[in-house]
N, C-alpha and C positions, 0 to 999 in steps of 0.2 A: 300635196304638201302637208295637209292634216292627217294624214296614214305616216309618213314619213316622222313627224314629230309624235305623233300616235306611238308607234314602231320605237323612237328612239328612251321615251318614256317608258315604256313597257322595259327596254334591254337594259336602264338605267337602274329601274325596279329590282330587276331579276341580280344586276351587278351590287348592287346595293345591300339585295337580302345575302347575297353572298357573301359578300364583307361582314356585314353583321354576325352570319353565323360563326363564320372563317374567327372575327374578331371575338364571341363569345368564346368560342373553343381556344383562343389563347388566353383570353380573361380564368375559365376555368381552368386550366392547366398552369397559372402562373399562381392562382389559388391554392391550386393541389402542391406547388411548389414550395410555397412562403409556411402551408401547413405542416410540409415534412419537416421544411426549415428550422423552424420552430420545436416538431418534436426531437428533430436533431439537437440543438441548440439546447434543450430538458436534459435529454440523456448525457449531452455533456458537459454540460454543469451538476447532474448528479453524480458522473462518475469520480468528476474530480473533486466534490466534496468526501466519495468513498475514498478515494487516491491519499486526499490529508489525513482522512481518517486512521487508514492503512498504514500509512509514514507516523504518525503520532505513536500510534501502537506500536507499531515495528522500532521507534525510537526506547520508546518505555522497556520494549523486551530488550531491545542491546544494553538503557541500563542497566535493568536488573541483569543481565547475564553479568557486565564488568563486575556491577558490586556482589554478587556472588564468586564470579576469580577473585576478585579483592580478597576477600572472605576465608576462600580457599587457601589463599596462598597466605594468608597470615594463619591459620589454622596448620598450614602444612608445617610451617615455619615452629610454631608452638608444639607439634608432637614431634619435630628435630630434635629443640631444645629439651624437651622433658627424655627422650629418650637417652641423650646423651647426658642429661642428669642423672635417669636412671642408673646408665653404665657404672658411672663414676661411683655412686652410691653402692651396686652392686661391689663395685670390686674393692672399696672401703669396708664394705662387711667382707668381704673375705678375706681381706687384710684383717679384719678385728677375729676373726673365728681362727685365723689360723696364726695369729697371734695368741689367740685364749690356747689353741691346741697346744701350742710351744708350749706355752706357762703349764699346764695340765700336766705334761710329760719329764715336767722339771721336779 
């Protein structure tokens, strides 16, 4: 009876260290886990601080692009008008010169 409880100690032992080890190696691997987790958890929090960052930027150049078409287009708008001043001016001096030519010939 004392080999037999002897015998069941020893197998209790052996089942024991086994758990233990078994139990270590998920202690370690749930370790290895929570550490990636975590560097995961880094990376994505700093991507999405580049992300705002990105978007911020990326906002700033679409306004500078409008208020450069703004710009443009009031600019376009000003050598229309000068141009078509231009005209009108031109063709009043030619009204005046060939008006002066009439007088001239008279």
């Amino acid at each position: 009876e004392l080999s037999e409880l002897t015998a069941q100690i020893t197998a209790l032992r052996q089942q024991n260290a086994k758990l233990q080890e078994s139990q270590k190696g998920s202690a370690d691997a749930l370790a290895k886990k929570g550490t990636e987790l975590s560097e995961l958890t880094a990376q994505i929090t700093a991507l999405r601080q580049q992300n705002a960052k990105l978007q911020e930027s990326q906002k700033g150049s679409a306004d500078a692009l409008v208020k450069k078409g703004t710009e443009l287009s009031e600019l376009t708008a000003q050598i229309t008008a000068l141009r078509q001043q231009n005209a009108k001016l031109q063709e009043s001096q030619k009204g005046s010169a060939d008006a002066l030519a009439k007088k001239g010939t008279e």
